[in-house]
C-alpha positions in Angstrom: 80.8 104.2 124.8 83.0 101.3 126.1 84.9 101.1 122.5 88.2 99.1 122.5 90.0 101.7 119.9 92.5 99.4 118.5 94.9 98.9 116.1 115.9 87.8 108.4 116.2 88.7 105.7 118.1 86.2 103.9 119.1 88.0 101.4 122.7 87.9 99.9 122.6 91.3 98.6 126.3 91.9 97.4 126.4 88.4 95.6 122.8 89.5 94.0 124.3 92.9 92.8 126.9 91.6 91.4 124.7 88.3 89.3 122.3 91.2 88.7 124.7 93.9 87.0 127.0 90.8 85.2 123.9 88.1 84.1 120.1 90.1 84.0 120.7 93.6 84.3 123.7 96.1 83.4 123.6 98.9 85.7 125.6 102.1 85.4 126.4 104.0 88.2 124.6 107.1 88.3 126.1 110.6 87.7 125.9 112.1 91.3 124.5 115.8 90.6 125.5 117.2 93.6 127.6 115.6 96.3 126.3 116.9 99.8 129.0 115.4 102.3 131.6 118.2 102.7 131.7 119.3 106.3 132.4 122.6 105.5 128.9 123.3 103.9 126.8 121.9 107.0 126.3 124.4 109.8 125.4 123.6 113.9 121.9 125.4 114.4 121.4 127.2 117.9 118.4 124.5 118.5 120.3 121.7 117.3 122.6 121.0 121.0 126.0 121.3 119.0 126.9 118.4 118.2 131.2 117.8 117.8 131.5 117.1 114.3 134.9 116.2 112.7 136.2 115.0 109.3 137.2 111.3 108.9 139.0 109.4 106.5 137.8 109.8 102.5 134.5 111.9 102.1 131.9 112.1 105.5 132.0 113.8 108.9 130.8 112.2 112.5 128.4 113.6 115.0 129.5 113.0 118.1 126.6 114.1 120.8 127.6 116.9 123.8 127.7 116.3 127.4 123.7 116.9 128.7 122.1 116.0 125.5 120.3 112.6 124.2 120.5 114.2 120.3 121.7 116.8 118.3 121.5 118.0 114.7 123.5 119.7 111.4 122.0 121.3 108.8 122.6 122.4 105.2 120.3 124.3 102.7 120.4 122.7 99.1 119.5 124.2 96.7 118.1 121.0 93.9 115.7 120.9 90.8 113.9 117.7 92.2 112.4 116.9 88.9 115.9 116.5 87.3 117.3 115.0 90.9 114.9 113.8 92.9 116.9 111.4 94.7 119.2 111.9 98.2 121.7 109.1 98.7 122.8 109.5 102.1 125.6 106.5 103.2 125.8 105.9 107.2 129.1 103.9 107.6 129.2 103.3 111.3 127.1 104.0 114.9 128.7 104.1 118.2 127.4 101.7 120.6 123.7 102.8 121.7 123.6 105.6 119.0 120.5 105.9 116.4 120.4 108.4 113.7 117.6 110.7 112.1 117.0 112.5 109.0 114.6 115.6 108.7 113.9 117.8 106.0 111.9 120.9 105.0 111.6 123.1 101.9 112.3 126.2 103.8 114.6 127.2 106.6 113.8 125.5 109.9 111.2 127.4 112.3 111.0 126.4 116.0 108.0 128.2 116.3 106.5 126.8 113.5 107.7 123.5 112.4 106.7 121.4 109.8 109.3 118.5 109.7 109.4 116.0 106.1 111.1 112.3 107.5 111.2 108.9 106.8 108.9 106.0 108.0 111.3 105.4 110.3 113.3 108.3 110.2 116.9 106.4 110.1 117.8 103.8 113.1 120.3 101.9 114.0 121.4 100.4 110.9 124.6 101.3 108.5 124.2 100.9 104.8 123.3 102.9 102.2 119.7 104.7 102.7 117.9 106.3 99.2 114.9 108.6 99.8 112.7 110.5 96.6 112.5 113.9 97.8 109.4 114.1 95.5 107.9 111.3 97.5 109.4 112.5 101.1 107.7 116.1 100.9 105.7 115.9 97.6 107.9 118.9 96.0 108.6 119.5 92.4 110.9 121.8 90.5 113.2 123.9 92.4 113.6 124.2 95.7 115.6 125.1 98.5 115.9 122.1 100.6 117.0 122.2 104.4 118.4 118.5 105.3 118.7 118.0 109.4 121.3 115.2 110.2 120.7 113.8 114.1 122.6 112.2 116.3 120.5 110.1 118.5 121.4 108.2 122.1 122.9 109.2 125.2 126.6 111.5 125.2 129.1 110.4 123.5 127.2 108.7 121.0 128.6 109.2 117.8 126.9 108.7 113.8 129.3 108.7 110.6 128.2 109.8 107.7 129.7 109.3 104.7 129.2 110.1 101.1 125.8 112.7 100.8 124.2 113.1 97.4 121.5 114.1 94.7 121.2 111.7 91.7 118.8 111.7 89.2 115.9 108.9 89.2 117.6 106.8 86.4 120.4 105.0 85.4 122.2 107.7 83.2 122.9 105.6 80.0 121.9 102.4 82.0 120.9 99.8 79.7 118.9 96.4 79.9 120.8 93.5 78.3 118.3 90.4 78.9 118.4 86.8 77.7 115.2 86.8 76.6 114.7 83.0 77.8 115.1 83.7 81.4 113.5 86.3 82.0 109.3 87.0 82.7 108.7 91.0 81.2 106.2 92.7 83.2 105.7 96.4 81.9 109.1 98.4 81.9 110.3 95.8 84.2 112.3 92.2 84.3 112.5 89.5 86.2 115.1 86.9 86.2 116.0 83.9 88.3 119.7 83.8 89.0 120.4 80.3 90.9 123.8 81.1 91.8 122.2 83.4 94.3 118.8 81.7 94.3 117.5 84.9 94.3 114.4 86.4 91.7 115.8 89.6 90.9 113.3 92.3 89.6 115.0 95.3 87.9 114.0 98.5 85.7 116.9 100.5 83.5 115.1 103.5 85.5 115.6 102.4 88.7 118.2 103.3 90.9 118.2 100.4 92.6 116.0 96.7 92.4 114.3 94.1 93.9 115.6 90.6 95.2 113.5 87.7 96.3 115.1 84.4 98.3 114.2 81.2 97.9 112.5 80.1 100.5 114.7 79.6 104.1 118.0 79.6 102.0 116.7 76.6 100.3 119.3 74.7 97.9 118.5 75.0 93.9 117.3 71.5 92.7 116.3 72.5 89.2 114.5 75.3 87.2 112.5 76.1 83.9 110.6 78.6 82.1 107.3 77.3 81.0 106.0 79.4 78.4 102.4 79.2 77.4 100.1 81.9 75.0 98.9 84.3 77.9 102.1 83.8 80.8 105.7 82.5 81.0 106.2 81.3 84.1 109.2 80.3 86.2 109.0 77.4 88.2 112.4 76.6 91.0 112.3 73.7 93.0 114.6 74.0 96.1 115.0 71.7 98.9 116.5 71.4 102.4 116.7 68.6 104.8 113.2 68.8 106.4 111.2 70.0 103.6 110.7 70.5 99.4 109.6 73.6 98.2 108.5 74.6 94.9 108.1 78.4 93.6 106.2 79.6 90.6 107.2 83.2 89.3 104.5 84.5 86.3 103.0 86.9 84.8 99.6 87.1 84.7 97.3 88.3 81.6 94.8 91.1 82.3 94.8 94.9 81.5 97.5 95.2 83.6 100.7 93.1 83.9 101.2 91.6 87.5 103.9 89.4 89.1 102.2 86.7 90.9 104.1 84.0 92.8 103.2 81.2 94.9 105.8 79.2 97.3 104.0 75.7 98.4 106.1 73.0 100.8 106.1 69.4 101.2 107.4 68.1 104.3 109.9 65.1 104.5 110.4 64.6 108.3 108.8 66.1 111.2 109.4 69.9 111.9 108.2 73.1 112.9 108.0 76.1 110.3 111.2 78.8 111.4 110.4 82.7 110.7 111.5 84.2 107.9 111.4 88.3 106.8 108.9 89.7 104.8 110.0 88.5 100.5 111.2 91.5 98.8 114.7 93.4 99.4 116.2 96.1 98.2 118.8 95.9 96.3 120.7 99.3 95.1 122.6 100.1 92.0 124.0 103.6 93.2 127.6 103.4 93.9 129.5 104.2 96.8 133.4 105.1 96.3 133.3 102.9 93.6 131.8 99.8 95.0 127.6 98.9 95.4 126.7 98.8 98.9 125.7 95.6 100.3 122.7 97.2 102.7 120.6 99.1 101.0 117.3 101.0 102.6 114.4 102.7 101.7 113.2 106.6 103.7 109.6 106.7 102.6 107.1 109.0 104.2 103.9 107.6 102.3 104.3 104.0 102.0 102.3 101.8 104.1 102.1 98.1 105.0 99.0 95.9 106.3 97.0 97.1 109.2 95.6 94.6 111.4 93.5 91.8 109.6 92.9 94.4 106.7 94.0 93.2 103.0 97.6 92.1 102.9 99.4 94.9 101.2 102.2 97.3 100.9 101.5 100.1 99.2 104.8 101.5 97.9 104.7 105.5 95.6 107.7 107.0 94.2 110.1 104.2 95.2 113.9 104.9 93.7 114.7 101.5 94.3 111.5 100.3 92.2 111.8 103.2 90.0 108.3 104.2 90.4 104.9 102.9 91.8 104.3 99.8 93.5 101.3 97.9 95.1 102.0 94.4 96.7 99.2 92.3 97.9 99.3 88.6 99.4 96.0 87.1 99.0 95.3 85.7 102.4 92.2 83.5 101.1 94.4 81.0 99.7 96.3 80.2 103.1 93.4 80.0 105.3 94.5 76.0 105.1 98.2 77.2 106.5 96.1 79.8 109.0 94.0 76.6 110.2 97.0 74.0 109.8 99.4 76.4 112.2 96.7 78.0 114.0 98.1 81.2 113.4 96.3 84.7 112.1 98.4 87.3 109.6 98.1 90.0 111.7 99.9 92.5 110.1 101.7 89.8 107.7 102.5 92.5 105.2 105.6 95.3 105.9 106.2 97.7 104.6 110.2 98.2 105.9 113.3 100.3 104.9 115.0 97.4 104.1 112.5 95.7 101.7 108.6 94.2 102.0 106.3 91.6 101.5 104.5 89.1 103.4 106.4 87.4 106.9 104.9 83.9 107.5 103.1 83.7 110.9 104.7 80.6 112.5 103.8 78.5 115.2 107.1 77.9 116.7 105.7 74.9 118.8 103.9 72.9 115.8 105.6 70.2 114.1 104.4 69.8 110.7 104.3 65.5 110.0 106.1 64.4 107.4 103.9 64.3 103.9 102.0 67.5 105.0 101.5 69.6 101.9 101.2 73.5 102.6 100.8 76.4 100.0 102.8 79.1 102.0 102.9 82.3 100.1 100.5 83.5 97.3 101.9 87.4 96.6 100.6 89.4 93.5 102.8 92.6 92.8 101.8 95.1 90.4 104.4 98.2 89.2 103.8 101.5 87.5 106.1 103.7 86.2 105.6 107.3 87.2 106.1 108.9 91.3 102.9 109.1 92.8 103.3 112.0 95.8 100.2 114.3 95.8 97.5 113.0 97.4 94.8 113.0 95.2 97.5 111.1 92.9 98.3 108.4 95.6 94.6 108.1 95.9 94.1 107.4 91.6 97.2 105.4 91.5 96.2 103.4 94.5 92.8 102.6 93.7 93.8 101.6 89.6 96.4 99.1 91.2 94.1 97.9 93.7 91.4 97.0 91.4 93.5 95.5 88.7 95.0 93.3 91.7 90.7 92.8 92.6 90.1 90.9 89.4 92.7 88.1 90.2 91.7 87.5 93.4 88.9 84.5 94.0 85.6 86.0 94.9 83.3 84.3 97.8 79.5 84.4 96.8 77.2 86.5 99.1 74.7 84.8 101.3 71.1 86.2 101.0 69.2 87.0 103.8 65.1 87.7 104.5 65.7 90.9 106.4 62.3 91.7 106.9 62.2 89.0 108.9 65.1 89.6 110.6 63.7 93.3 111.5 60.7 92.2 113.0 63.3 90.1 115.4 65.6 93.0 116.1 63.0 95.2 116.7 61.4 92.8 119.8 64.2 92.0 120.8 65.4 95.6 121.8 61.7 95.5 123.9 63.4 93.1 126.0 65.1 93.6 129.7 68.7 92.6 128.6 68.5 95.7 125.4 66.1 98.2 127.6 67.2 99.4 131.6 64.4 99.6 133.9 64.1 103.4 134.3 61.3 106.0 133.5 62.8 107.0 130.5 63.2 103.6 129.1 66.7 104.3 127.6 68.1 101.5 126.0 71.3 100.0 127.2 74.9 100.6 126.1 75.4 96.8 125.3 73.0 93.9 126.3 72.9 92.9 129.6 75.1 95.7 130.2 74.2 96.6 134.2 72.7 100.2 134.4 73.3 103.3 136.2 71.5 106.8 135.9 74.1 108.9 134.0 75.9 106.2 131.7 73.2 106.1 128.8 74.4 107.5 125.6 72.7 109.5 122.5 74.3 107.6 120.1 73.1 104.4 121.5 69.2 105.6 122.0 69.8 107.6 117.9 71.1 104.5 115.9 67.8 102.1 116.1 65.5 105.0 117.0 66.5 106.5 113.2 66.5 103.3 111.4 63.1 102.3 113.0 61.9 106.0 111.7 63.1 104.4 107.9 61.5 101.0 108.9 58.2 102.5 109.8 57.8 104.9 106.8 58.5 102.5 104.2 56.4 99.5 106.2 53.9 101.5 108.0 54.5 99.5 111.6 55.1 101.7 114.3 57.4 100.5 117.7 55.8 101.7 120.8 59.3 102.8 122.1 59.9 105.3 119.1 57.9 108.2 120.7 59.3 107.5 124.4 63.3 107.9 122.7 61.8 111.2 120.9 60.8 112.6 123.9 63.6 111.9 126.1 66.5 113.4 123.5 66.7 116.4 124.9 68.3 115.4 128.0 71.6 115.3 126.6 71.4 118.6 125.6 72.8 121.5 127.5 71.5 124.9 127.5 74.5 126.5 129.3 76.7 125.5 126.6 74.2 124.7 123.5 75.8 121.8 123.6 74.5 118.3 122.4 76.7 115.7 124.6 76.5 111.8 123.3 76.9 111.2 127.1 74.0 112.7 129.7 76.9 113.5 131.9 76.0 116.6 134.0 76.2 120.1 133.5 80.3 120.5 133.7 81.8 118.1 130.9 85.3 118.7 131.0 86.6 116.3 128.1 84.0 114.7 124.8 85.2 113.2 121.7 85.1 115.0 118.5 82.6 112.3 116.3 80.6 111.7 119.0 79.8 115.3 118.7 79.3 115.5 115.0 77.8 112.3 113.9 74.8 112.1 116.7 73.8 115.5 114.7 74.5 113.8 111.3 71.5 111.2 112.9 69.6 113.6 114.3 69.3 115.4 110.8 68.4 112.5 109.4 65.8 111.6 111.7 64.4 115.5 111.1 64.4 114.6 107.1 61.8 112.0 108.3 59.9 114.1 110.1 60.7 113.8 113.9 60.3 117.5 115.1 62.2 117.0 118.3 65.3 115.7 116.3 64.9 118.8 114.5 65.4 121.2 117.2 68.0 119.8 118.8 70.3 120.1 115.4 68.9 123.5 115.0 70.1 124.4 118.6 73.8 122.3 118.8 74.5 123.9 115.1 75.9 127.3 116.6 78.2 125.9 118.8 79.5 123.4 116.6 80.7 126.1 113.9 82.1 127.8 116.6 84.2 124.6 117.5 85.3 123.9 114.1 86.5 127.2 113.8 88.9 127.5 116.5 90.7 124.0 115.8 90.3 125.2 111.9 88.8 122.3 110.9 91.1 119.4 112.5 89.3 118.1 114.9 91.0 116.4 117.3 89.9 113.1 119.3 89.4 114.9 122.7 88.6 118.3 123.9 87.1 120.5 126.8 83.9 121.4 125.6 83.4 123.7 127.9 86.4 125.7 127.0 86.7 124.1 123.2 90.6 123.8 124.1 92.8 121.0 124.9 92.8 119.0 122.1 94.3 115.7 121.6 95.1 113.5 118.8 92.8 113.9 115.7 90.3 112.7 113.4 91.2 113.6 109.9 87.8 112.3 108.6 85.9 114.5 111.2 86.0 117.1 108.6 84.4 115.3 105.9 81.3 114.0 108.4 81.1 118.2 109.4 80.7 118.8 106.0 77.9 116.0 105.2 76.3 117.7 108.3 76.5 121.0 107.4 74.7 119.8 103.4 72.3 118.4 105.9 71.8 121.2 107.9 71.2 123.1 104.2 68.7 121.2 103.7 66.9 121.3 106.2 66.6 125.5 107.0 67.5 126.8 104.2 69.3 129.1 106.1 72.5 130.7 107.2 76.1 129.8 105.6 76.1 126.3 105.9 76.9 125.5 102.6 80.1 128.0 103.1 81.1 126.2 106.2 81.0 122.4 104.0 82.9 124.0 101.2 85.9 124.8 103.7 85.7 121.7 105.6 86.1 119.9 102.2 89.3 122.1 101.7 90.9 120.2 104.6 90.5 116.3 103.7 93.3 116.6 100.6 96.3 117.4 102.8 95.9 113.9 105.1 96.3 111.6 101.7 96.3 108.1 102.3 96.4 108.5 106.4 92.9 110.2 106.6 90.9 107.6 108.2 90.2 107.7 112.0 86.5 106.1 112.0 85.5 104.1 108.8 81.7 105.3 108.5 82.9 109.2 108.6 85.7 108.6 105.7 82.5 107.2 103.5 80.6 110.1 104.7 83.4 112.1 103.3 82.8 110.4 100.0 79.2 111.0 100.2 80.0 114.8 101.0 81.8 115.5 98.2 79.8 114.3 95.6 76.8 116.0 97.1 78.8 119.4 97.0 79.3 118.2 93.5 75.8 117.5 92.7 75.1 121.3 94.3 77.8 123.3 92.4 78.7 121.4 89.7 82.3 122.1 90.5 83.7 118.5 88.9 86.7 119.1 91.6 84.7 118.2 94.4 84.6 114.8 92.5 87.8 114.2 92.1 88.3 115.2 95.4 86.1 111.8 96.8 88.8 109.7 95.3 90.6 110.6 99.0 88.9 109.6 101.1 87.7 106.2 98.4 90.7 105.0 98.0 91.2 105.5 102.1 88.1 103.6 102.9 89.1 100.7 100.5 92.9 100.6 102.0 90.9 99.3 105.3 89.0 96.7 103.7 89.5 93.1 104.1 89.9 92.0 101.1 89.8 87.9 101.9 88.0 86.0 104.0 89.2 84.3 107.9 87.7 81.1 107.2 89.5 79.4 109.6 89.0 78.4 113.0 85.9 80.0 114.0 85.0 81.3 111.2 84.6 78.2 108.9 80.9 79.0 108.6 81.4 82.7 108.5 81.8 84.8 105.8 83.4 88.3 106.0 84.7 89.0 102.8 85.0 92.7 101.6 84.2 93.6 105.5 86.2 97.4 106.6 87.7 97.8 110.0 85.8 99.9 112.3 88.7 102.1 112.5 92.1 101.4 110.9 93.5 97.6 111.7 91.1 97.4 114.4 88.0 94.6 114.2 85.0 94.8 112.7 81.8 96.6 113.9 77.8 96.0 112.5 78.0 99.9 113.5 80.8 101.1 111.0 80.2 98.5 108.4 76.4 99.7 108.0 76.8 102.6 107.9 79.2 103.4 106.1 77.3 101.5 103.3 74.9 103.9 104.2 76.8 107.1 102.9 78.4 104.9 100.2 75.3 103.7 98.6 74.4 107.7 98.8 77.7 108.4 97.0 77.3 105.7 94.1 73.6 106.9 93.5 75.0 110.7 93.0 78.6 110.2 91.7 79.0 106.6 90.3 78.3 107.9 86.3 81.0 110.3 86.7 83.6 108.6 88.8 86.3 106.5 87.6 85.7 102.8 86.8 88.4 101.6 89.1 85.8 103.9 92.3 83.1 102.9 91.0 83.8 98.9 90.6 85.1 98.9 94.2 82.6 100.8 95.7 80.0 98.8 94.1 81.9 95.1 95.5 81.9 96.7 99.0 78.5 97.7 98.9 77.8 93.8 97.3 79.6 92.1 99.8 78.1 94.5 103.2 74.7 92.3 103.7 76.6 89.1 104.2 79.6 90.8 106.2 76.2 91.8 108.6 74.2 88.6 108.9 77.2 87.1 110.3 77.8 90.1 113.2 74.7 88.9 114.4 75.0 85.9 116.8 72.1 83.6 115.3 73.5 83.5 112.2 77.2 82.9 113.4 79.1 79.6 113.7 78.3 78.1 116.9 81.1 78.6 119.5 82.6 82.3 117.7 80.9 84.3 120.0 82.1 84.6 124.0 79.2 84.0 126.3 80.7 86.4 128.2 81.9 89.6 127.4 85.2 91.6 128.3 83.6 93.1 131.6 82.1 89.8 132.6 78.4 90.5 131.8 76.4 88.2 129.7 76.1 88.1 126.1 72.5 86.7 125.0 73.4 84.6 121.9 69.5 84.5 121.1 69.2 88.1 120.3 69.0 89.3 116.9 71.6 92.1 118.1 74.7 92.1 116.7 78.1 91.7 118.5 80.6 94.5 118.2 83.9 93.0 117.7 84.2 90.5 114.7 88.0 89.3 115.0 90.1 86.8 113.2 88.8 83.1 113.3 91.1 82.6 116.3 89.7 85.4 118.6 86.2 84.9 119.6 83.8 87.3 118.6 81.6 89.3 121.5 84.7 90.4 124.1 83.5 94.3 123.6 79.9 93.1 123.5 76.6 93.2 121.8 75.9 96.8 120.4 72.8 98.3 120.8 73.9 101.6 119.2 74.8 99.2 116.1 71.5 97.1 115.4 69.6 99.2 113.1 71.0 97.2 110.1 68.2 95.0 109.8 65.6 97.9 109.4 67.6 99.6 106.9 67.9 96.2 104.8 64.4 95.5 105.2 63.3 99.1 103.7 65.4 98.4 100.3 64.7 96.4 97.5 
């Protein structure tokens, strides 16, 4: 299948520590528990290149890297109670010229043979400062353990790294207290936020923090004047700032609801002609830990589960067990305000939202070559930030946390309507259209094309293309009783793309010696097949029946993580991997249960299951197969009646709602469009009438069985998704889009048909047009799926 598989700070941070420890916030320095940096307790590992390392002045050591090698490491054991001192301080004072540095860690002693490496997200850099990472967070420990830290030395020899002071500190402020004026300040929680305009900065700060958050005004914009508006539900701080070219005017609240959340808006009026600069994403970290006395100016963040915005997915930073935050946070920028700014600029926030070690938040997409007139009128940010005490580091706890933040953060932002559709009638369309030359290539066995108008050659057709409308037209025609000639031609020519040599069902009829397939394309053709043999297609029964033996076999030797490639001839050289793979094996293997009755493949879905926990909030690879996860679990649920199989859905939930969009691109192209609550077709790539129907598919299976006995926050956004899907698929079929958002032609220069009731595969942002991949055959059984419910 030709799939395109994608995916300044301004900050014054010592002047802010100091207005935030003297005016808002007094912040003790911490007791350090245990200080790390004596060079006499760090050792030079046989593996590690021997580095030189020497004392310098006051407390610290350098690396300096040997001749022949590019890095080199140290490494200590510590012994710490991460519960009582969760936090490792680790101060780099200075970096030779072309030198980077790295922190590792494991909770055992290091094992070439067998490593399994904890480190930042990214693991160090190039930068100096002061860098804070939550050990509970970095390798999801608690209690005691027996740390081993691995200090690096990165660049080419010569290079050198200074360290400086090393410690442990507990995740509070040791007898820190809050002192607040209580008329400058918004409460949100266990948290404050105050405005201090000798630093222009919003300053967001928690006693049990080690650190806190600062906010700029906008492009170091001079303080013009500032109140706090108080009112029943909110108090609200409103600063006015200005600079030569431009007003700007930024609203700090709190908003009611069941949970507090900051929300803050930053519009601009323009006074004379000029283009908008870039700017770093809002938030910075500000730290309260001391270093020989004095707070350090740089502060960063080592974070191994955060994440930030993925392609045109919902603008968020997801941010668990932060020491600077002192506990759980969830930023989101709701993108459906600024579609005016995305139209104005004719710019897209791809990726808008960081998630960095030095802070987070949204950075403006700018069109450097736009001059805004003077009197134009812009609403520029629009960022909701909700915090949680509490570190959330084990997975099925990121998952909880993150879909309860996610949903409160849901309910305040606006909500399109839905479009309704007569999908019957939109059926009947699809299904004469695929009778047509441009869907079907002119062989004996009628096989349908890959994409319309795609050219043919013998060799190139694919399963999953031929499976996705022959099975929905199988659903169509037992719930409406018409039958499609083609139906029984597909049936009968299915079992050319299986091989007897190998009992092997290939999603490409290749040949006899495949040397490299793809995991899903493996898995979920039999997860079709099984469903066209619930309906009563014989020869779809056989052919799972058959493939089922080798596929065990498979999933055995890679134990369950399944990689993206491999020789299935051999069932070795893997590459890459598909988390989610094992969640779709297990829906197979339920299937597979019920269908024969036979054999252990309800053993095999039990220990497939066991695998998806580990992956956390990184466990999507293909959209439709983390839903299928969902599905799979509660079925095992609804089988055993083992309530952890349950809890266990949250996973890959909260995953499959991470890669939502949660806004809608009305701009540009997609003025007349509506794509609100769509999900990638894989992580930050576009979106696909394959994944996005599907995938309600399973989830509409996993509501029906699990949505009693699920959380409220699960079950209220599985429910909007499964709202929202119809409309996000009327408009992935070209009739229904906006004229001019679809390419005529696609990516390999062959004719899209705009006419066809087929859908396209690639739905971008409303400056990309729609169509470059193509229009998906394998993708337009949609409309007799809709048609069949009520």
């Amino acid at each position: 299948m030709s799939r395109n598989r994608i995916m300044n700070s301004g900050a014054r941070f010592l002047a802010a520590i100091v207005v935030f420890a003297c005016l808002l916030i007094e912040i003790l320095t911490p007791v350090h528990a245990q200080n790390l940096g004596n060079t006499m307790m760090w050792r030079l590992p046989d593996w590690g290149g021997r580095p030189t390392m020497s004392a310098v002045q006051g407390e610290g050591f350098r690396l300096t890297l040997p001749e022949g090698r590019t890095w080199a490491a140290v490494t200590r054991i510590v012994p710490v109670n991460v519960d009582k001192t969760p936090i490792l301080a680790i101060e780099v004072k200075s970096l030779g010229q072309g030198a980077s540095w790295a922190l590792k860690m494991d909770n055992r002693p290091y094992d070439p043979q067998n490593p399994h490496d904890i480190e930042g997200n990214p693991p160090g850099g190039d930068k100096t400062g002061l860098f804070l990472a939550n050990l509970r967070e970095m390798g999801g420990w608690k209690g005691r353990q027996n740390i081993e830290l691995r200090l690096f030395v990165v660049g080419q020899p010569g290079a050198t790294v200074t360290f400086g002071h090393i410690f442990l500190a507990s995740s509070t402020n040791n007898g820190g207290t809050a002192k607040i004026k209580e008329n400058e300040v918004l409460r949100v929680g266990d948290w404050s936020c105050g405005f201090s305009a000798s630093t222009s900065q919003f300053i967001i700060g928690n006693a049990q923090a080690n650190g806190g958050i600062s906010i700029s005004m906008p492009y170091e914009s001079s303080i013009q004047s500032y109140s706090l508006k108080k009112e029943s539900k909110a108090n609200t701080i409103i600063v006015n700032s200005s600079k030569d070219w431009a007003d700007f005017q930024t609203r700090m609240t709190v908003t009611p609801g069941r949970t507090p959340i900051l929300h803050w808006t930053v519009s601009a009026d323009w006074k004379q002609p000029h283009a908008l600069p870039s700017e770093g994403p809002e938030c910075h970290y500000m730290a309260s830990l001391s270093v020989n006395g004095e707070a350090n100016a740089q502060s960063y963040l080592l974070s191994a589960h955060q994440f930030g915005q993925a392609g045109y997915e919902t603008g968020e930073a997801f941010l668990p067990a932060n020491p600077f935050i002192g506990g759980t946070a969830l930023y989101v920028e709701n993108y459906l305000a600024l579609d005016p700014y995305f139209e104005t600029a004719h710019v897209s926030p791809d990726a808008a939202v960081k998630a960095e070690m030095s802070g987070f938040g949204y950075r403006i997409p700018v069109n450097s070559q736009l001059k805004f007139p003077a009197g134009t009128h812009l609403l520029l940010a629009d960022s909701y930030l909700i915090l949680q005490p509490g570190d959330s580091v084990q997975p099925l706890e990121l998952s909880e946390r993150y879909l309860s933040m996610i949903t409160a953060i849901y309910h305040e932002l606006p909500h399109p309507p839905t479009v309704q559709t007569d999908w019957n009638d939109v059926a009947q369309k699809t299904l004469h259209d695929l009778t047509l030359p441009a869907c079907v290539a002119n062989t004996e066995k009628s096989y349908f094309r890959n994409y319309v108008n795609e050219p043919w050659d013998s060799g190139v057709e694919e399963l999953m293309t031929q499976l996705d409308p022959f099975v929905a037209t199988l659903r169509y025609e037992r719930k409406k009783g018409d039958q499609a000639p083609w139906v029984g031609q597909v049936a009968h020519d299915l079992g050319f793309f299986y091989l007897p040599s190998l009992h092997w069902l290939s999603d490409w009829n290749m040949g006899d010696q495949p040397t490299k397939a793809d995991s899903w394309y493996l898995i979920f053709p039999l997860i079709q097949l099984s469903c066209a043999a619930i309906l009563g297609n014989r020869q779809a029964e056989d052919l799972v029946r058959e493939s089922l033996p080798y596929l065990i076999t498979y999933a055995h030797v890679c134990d369950y993580q399944f990689p993206v490639f491999y020789n299935p001839r051999t069932m070795g050289s893997h590459e890459y991997s598909e988390p989610d793979c094992t969640g779709a094996y297990a829906y197979l293997m339920l299937q597979a249960d019920k269908l024969f009755k036979e054999g252990s493949y309800l053993n095999e879905a039990k220990a497939a299951l066991k695998h998806i926990a580990p992956y956390g909030m990184n466990y999507s690879y293909e959209m439709h197969l983390t839903a299928l996860s969902a599905a799979a679990c509660a079925r095992m649920w609804q089988i055993t009646g083992d309530e952890s199989y349950l809890k266990l859905s949250l996973i890959p939930v909260a995953n499959f709602i991470r890669h939502c969009w949660l806004w809608d691109a009305s701009y540009g192209y997609h003025k007349k469009n509506s794509y609100f609550f769509a999900v990638s077709a894989m992580p930050g790539a576009y979106i696909a009438a394959f994944e996005e129907y599907q995938s309600m598919m399973a989830l509409e299976e996993y509501e029906r069985i699990a949505s009693a006995h699920i959380p409220s926050d699960a079950r209220e956004m599985v429910s909007e998704f499964l709202k929202y899907a119809p409309t996000v698929l009327r408009f992935t079929l070209p009739p229904f889009m906006a004229k001019g958002s679809v390419t005529a032609m696609n990516g390999r220069n062959h004719p899209n048909d705009l006419s066809l009731y087929i859908p396209v595969e690639d739905v971008n942002d409303g400056w990309t047009l729609s169509g470059g991949v193509g229009q998906e055959i394998y993708g337009c059984g949609f409309p007799m799926v809709l048609a069949t419910q009520k």
